[in-house]
Each structure stands twice: as structure tokens, then as C-alpha cells.
N, CA, C and O atoms as a printed pandas DataFrame, in Angstrom:
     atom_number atom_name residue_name chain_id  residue_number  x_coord  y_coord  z_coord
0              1         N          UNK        A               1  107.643  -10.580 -134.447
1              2        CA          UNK        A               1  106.406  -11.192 -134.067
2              3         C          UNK        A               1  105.408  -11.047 -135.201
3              4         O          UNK        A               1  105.526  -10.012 -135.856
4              5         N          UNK        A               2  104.635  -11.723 -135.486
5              6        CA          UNK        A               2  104.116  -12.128 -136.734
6              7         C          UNK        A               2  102.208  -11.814 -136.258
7              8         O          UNK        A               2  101.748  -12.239 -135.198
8              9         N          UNK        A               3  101.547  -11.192 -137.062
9             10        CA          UNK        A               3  100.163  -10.615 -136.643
10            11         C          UNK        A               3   99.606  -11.510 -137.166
11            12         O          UNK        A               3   99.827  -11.695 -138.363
12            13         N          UNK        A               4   98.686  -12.379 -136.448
13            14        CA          UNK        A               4   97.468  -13.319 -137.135
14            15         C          UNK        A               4   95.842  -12.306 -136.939
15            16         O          UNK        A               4   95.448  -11.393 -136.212
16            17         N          UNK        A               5   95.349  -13.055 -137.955
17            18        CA          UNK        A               5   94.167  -12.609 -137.621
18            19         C          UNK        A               5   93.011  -13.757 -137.953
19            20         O          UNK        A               5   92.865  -14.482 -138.937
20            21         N          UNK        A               6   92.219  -13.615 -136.675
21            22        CA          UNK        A               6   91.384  -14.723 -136.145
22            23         C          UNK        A               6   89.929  -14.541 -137.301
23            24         O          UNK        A               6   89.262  -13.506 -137.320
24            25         N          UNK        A               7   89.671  -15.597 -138.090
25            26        CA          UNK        A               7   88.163  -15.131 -137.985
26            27         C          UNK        A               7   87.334  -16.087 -137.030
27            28         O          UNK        A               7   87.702  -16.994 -136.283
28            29         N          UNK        A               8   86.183  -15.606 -137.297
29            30        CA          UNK        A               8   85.065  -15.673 -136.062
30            31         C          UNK        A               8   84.840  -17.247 -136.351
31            32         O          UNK        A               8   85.027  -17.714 -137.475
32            33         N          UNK        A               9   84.522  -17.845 -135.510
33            34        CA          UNK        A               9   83.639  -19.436 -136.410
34            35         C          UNK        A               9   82.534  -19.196 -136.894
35            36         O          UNK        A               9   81.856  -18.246 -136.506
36            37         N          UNK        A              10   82.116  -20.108 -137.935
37            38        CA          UNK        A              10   80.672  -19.796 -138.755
38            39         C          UNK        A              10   79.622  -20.382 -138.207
39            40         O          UNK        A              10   78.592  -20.631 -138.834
40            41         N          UNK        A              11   79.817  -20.656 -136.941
41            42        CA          UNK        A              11   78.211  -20.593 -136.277
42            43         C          UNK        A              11   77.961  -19.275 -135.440
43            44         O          UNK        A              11   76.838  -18.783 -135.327
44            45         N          UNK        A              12   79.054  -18.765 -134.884
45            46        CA          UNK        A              12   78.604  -17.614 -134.773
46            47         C          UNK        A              12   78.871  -16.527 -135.175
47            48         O          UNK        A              12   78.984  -15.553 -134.432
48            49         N          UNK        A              13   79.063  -16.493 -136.773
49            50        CA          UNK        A              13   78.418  -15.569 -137.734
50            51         C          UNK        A              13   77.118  -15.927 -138.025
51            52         O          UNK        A              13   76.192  -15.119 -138.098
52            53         N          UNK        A              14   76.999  -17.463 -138.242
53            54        CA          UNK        A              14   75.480  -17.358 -138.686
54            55         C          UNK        A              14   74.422  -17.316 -137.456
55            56         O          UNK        A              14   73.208  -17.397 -137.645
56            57         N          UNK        A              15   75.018  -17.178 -136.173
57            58        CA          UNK        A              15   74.138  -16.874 -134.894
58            59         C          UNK        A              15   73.698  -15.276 -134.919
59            60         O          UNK        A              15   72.592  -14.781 -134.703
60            61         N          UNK        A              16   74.750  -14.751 -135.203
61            62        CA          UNK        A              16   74.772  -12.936 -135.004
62            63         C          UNK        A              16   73.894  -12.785 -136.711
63            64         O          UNK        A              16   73.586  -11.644 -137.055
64            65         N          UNK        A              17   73.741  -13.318 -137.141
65            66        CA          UNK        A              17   72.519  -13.111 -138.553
66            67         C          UNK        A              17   71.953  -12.693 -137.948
67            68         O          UNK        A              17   71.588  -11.585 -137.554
68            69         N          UNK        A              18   71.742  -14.331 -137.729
69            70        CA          UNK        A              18   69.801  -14.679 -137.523
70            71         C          UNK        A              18   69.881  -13.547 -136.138
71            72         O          UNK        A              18   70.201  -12.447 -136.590
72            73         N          UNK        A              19   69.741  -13.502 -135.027
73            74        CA          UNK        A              19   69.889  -12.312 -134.485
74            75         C          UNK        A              19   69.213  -11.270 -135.000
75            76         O          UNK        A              19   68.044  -10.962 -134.768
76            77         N          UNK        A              20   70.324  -10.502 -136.017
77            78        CA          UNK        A              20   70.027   -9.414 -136.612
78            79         C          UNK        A              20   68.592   -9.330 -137.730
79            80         O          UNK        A              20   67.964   -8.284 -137.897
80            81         N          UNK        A              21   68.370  -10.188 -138.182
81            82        CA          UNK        A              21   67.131  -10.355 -138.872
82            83         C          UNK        A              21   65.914  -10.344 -137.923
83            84         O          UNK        A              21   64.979   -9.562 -138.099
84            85         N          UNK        A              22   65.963  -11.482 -136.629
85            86        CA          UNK        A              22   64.662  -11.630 -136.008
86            87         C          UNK        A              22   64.770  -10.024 -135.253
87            88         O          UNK        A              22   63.704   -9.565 -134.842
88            89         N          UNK        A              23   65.846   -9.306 -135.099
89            90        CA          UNK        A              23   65.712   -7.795 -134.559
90            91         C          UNK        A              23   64.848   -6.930 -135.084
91            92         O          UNK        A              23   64.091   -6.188 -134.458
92            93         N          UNK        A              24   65.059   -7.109 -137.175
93            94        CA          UNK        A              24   64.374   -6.316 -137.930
94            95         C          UNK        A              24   62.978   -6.723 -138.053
95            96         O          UNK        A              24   62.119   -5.962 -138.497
96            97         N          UNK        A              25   62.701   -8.128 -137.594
97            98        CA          UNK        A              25   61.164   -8.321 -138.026
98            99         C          UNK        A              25   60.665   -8.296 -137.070
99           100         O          UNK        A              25   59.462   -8.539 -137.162
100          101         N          UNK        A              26   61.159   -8.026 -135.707
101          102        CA          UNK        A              26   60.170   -7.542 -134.523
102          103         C          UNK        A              26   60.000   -6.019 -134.074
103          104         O          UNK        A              26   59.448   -5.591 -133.061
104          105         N          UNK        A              27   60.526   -5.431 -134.942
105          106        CA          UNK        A              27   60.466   -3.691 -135.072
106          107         C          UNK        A              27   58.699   -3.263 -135.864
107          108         O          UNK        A              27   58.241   -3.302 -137.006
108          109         N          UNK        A              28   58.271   -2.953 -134.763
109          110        CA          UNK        A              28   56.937   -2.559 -135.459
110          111         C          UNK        A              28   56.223   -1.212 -136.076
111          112         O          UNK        A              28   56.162   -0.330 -135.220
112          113         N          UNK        A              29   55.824   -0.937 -136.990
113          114        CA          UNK        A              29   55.955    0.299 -137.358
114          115         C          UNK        A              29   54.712    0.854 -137.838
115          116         O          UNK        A              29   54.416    0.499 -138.979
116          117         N          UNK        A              30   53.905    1.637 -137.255
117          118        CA          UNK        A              30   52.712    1.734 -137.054
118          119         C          UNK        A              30   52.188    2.309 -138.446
119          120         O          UNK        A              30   52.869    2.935 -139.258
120          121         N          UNK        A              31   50.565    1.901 -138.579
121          122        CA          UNK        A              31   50.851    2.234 -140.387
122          123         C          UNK        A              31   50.201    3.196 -140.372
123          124         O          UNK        A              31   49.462    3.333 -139.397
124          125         N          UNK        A              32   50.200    4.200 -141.377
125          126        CA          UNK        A              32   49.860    5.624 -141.600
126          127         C          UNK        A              32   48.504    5.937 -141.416
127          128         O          UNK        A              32   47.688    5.481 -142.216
128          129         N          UNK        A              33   48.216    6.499 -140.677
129          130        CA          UNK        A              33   46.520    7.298 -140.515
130          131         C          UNK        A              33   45.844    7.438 -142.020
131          132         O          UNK        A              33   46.478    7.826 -143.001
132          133         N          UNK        A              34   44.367    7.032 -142.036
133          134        CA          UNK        A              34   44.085    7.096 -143.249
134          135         C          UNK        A              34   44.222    8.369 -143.732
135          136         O          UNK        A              34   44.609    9.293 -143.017
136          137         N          UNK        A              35   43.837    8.535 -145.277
137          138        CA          UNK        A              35   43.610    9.910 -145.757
138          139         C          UNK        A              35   42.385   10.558 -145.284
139          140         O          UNK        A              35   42.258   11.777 -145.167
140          141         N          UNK        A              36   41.461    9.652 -145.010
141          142        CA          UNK        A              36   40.127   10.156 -144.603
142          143         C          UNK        A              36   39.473    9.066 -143.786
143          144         O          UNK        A              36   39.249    7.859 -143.870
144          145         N          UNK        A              37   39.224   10.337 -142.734
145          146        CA          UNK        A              37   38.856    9.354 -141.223
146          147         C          UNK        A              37   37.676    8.389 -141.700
147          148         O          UNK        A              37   37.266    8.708 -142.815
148          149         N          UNK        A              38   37.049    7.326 -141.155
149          150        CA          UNK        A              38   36.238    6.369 -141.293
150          151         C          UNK        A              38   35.113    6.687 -141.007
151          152         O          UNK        A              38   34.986    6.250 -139.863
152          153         N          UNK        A              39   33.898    7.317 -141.376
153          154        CA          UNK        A              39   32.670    7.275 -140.970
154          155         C          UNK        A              39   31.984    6.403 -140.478
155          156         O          UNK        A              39   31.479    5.636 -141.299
156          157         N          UNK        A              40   31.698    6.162 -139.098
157          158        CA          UNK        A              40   30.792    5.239 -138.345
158          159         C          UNK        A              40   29.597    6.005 -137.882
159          160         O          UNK        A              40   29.321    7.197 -138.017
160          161         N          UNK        A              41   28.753    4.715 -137.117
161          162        CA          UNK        A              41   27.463    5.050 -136.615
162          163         C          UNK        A              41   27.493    5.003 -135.050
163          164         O          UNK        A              41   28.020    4.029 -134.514
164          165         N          UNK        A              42   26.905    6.095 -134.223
165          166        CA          UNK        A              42   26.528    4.952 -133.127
166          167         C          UNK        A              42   25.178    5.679 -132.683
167          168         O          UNK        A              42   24.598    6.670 -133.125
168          169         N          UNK        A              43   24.869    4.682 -131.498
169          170        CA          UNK        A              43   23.360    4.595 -131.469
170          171         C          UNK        A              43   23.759    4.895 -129.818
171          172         O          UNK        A              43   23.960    3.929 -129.081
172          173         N          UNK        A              44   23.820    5.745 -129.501
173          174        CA          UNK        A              44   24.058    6.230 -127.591
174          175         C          UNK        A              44   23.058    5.518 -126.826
175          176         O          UNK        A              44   21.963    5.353 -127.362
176          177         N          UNK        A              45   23.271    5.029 -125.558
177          178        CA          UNK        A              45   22.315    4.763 -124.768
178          179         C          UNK        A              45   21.458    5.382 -123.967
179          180         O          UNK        A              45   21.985    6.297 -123.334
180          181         N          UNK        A              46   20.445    5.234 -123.783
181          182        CA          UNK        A              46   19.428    6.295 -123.170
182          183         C          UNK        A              46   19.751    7.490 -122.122
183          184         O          UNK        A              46   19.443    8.666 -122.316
184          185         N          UNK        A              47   20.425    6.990 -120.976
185          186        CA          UNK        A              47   21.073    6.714 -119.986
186          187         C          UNK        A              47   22.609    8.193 -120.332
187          188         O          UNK        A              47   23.133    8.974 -119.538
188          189         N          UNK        A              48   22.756    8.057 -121.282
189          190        CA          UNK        A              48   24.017    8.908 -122.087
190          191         C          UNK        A              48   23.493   10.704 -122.340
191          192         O          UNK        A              48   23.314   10.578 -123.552
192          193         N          UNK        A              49   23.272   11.647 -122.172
193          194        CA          UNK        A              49   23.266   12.970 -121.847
194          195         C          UNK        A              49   24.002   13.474 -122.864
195          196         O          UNK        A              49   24.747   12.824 -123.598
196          197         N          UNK        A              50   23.719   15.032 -122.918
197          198        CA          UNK        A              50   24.618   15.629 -124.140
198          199         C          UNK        A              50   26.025   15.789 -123.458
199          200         O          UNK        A              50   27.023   15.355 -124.034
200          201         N          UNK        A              51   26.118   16.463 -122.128
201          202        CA          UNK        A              51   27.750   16.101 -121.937
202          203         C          UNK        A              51   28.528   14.526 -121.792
203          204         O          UNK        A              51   29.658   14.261 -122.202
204          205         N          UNK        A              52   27.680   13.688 -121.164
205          206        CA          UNK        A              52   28.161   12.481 -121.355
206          207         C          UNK        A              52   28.559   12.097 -122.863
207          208         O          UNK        A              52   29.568   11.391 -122.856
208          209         N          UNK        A              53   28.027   12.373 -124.270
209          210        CA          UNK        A              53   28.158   11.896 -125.147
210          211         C          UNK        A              53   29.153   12.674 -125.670
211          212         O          UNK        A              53   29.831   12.271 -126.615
212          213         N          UNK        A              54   29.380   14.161 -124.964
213          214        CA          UNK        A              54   30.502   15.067 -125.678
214          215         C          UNK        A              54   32.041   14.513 -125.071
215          216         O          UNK        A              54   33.064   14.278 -125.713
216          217         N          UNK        A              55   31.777   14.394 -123.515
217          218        CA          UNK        A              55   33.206   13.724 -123.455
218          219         C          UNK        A              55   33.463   12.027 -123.373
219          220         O          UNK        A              55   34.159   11.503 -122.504
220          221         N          UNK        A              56   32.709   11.237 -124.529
221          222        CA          UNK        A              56   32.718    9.891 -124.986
222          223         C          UNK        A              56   33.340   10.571 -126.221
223          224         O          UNK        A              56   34.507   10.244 -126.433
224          225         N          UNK        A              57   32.636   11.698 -127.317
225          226        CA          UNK        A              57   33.572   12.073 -128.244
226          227         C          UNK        A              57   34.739   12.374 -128.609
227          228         O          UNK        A              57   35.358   12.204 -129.659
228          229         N          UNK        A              58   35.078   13.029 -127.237
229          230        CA          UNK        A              58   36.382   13.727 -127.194
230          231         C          UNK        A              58   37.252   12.513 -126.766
231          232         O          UNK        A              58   38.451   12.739 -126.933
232          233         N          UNK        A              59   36.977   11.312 -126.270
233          234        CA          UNK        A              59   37.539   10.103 -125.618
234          235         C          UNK        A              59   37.904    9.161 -126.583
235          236         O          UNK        A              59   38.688    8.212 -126.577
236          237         N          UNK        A              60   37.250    9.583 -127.306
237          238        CA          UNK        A              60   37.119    8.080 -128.769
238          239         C          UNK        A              60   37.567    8.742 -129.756
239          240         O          UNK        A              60   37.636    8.122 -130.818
240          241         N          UNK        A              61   38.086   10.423 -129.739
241          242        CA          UNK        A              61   37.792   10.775 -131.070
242          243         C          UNK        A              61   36.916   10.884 -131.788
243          244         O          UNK        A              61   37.484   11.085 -132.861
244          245         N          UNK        A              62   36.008   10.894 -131.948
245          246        CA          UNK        A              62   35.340   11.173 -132.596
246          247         C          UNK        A              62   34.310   12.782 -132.762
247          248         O          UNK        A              62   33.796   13.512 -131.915
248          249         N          UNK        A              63   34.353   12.823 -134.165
249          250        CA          UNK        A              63   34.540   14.754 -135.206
250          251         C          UNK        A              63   33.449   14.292 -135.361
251          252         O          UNK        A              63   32.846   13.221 -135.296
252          253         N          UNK        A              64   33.199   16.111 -135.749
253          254        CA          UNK        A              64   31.724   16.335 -136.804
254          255         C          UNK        A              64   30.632   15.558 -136.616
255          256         O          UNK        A              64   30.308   14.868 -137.583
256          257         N          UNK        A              65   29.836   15.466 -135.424
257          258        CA          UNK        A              65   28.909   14.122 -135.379
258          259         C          UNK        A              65   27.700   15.038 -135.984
259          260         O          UNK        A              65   27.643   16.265 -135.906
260          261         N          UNK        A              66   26.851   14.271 -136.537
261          262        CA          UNK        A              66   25.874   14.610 -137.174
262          263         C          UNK        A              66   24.697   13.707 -136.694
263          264         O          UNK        A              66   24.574   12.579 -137.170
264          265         N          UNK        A              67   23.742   14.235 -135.665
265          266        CA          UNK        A              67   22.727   13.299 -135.704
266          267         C          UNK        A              67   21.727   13.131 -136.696
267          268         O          UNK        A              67   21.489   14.034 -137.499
268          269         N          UNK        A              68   20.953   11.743 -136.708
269          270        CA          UNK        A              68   20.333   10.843 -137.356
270          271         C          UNK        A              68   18.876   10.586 -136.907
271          272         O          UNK        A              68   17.946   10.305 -137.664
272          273         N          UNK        A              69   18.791   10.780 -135.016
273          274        CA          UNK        A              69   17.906   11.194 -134.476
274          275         C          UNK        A              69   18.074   11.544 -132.965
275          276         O          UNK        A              69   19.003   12.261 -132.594
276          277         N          UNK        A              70   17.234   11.067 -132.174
277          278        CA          UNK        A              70   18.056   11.865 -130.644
278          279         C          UNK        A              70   18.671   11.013 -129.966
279          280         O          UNK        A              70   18.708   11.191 -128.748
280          281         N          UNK        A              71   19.299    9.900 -130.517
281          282        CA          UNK        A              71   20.124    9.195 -129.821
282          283         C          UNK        A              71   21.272    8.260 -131.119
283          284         O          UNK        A              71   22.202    7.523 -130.792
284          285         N          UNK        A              72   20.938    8.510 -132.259
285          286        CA          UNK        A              72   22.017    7.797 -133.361
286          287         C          UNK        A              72   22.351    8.969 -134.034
287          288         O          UNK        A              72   21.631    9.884 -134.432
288          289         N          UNK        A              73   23.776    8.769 -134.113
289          290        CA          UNK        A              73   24.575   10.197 -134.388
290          291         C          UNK        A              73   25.695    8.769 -135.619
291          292         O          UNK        A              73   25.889    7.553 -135.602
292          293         N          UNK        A              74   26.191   10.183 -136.650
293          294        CA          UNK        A              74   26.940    9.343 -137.634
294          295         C          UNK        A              74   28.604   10.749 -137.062
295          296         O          UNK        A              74   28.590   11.920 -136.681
296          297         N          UNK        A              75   29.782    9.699 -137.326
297          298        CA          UNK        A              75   31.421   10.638 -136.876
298          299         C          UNK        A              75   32.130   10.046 -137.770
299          300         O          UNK        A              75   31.927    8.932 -138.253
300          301         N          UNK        A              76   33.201   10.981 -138.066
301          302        CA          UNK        A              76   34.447   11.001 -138.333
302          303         C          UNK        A              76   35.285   10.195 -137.229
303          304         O          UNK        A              76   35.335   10.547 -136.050
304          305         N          UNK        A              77   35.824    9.266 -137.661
305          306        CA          UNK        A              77   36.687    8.313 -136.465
306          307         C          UNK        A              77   38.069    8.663 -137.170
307          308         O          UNK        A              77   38.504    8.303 -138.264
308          309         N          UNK        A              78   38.870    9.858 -135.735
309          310        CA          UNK        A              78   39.695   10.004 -136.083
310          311         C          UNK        A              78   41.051    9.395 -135.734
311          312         O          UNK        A              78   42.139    9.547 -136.289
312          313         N          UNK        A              79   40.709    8.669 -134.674
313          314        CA          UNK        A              79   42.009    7.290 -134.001
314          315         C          UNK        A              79   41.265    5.872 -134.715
315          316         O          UNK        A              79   40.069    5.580 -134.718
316          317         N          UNK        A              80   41.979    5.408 -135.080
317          318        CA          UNK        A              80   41.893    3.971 -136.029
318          319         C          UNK        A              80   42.702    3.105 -135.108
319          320         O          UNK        A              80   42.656    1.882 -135.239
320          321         N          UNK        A              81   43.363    3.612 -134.282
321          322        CA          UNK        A              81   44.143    2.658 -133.558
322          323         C          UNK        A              81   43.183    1.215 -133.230
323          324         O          UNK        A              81   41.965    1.320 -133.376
324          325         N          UNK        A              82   43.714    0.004 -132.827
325          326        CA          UNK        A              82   43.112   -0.988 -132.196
326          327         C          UNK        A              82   42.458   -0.817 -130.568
327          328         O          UNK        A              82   41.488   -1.337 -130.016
328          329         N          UNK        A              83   43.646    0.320 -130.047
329          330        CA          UNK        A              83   42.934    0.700 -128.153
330          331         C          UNK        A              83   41.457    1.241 -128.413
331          332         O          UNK        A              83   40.375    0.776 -128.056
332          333         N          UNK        A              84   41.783    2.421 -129.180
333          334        CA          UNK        A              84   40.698    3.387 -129.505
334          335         C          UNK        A              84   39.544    2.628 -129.985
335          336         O          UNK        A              84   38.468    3.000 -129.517
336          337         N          UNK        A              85   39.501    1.147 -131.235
337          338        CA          UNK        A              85   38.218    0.812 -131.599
338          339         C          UNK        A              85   37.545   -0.317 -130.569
339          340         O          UNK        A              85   36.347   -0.588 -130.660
340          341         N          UNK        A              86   38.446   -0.980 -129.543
341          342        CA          UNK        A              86   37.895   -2.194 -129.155
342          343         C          UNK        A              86   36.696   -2.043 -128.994
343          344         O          UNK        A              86   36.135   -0.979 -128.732
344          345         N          UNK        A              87   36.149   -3.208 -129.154
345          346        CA          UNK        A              87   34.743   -3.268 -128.944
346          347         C          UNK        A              87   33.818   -3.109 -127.097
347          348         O          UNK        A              87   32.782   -2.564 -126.717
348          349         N          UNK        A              88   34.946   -3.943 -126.398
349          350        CA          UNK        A              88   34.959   -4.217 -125.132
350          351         C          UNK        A              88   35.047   -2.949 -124.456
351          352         O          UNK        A              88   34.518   -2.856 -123.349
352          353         N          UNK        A              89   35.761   -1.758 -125.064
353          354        CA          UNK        A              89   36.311   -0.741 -124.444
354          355         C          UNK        A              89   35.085    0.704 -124.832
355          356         O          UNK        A              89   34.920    1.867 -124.463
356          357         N          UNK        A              90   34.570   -0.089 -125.606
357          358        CA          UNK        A              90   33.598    0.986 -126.298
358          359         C          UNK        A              90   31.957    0.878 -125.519
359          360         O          UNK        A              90   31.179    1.728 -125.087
360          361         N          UNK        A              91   31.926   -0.819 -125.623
361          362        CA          UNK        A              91   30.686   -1.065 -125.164
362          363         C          UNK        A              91   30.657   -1.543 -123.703
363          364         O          UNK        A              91   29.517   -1.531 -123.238
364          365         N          UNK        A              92   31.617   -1.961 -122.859
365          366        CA          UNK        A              92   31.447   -2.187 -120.933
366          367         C          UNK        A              92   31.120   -1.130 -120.750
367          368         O          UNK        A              92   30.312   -1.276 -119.833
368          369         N          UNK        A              93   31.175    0.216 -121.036
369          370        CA          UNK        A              93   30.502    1.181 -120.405
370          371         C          UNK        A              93   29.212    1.264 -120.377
371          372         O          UNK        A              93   28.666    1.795 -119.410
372          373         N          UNK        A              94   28.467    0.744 -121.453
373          374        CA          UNK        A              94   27.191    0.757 -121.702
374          375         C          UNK        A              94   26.837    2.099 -122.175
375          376         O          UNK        A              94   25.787    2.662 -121.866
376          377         N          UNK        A              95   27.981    2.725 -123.131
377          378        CA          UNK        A              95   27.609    3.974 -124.141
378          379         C          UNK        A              95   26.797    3.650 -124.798
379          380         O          UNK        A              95   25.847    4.424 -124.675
380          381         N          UNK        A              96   26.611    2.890 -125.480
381          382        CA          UNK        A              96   26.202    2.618 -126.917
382          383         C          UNK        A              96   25.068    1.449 -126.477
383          384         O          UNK        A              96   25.316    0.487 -125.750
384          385         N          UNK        A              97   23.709    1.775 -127.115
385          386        CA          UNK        A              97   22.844    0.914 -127.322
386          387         C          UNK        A              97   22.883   -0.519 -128.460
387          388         O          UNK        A              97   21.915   -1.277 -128.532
């Protein structure tokens, strides 16, 4: 008895490619935390208290705040993520003046 060996047809080799390529370019790979966090501003709303503004810090990340006066404080932004900066997510609370 005599051994054949089949190859595949070339559409689906070139199906199992493409496949394998659109696999690698939908692998997302989150990009490296800066070397040094981003210094921002914010301006708290009246309404906002020293514990209210301590656990908005601890919520957002945000280090080392240094106020500016009794309601605009300058931080270290230490999540860069997109959740962490939205704008929507920062300001519906009505933290920030």
C-alpha cells in the first residue's frame, strides 16, 4: 500500500494566514506608564470638603497635591489610563469647578 500525502488547498492556507495575522493585530498591548507621572491642575468644587477631595484623590490617583489656593490644587497623575482620565467620569460628579 503506497502512502500519499495530501496537501491542503491554497485557499485554505491562504484563509488560515489571514486568520493568523488579523489574530496578531487585534492583540492589544497596553503601553508603558510614563517615566514621570503628568502634572495636572484641578480647581475642586465648592461643595467638595477635605475628605471628599482626599477620597476623589485616592479614586483618580492622584499624588503629592500641592495647593495653589483653597480650592485649586496642582497632582501627580498617576493612572494615565483612558477610564481614569475621562472627562465625563471626572466631571458628572460635579468635583471639579
Amino acid at each position: 500500500m503506497r502512502s500519499t500525502l495530501r496537501v491542503a488547498h491554497p485557499l485554505v492556507v491562504i484563509g488560515a494566514a489571514l486568520l493568523l495575522v488579523l489574530a496578531v493585530f487585534t492583540i492589544r498591548v497596553p503601553a508603558p506608564p510614563p517615566a514621570v507621572a503628568p502634572l495636572i491642575g484641578v480647581r475642586w468644587a465648592p461643595s467638595v470638603d477635605a475628605g471628599g477631595r482626599a477620597a476623589r484623590e485616592a479614586s483618580f490617583r492622584l499624588r503629592r497635591g500641592e495647593p495653589h489656593s483653597d480650592r485649586t490644587w496642582s497632582y501627580d497623575l498617576l493612572d494615565t489610563s483612558r477610564d481614569n482620565i475621562c472627562f465625563t467620569r471626572f466631571w458628572s460628579g460635579r468635583l471639579a469647578a
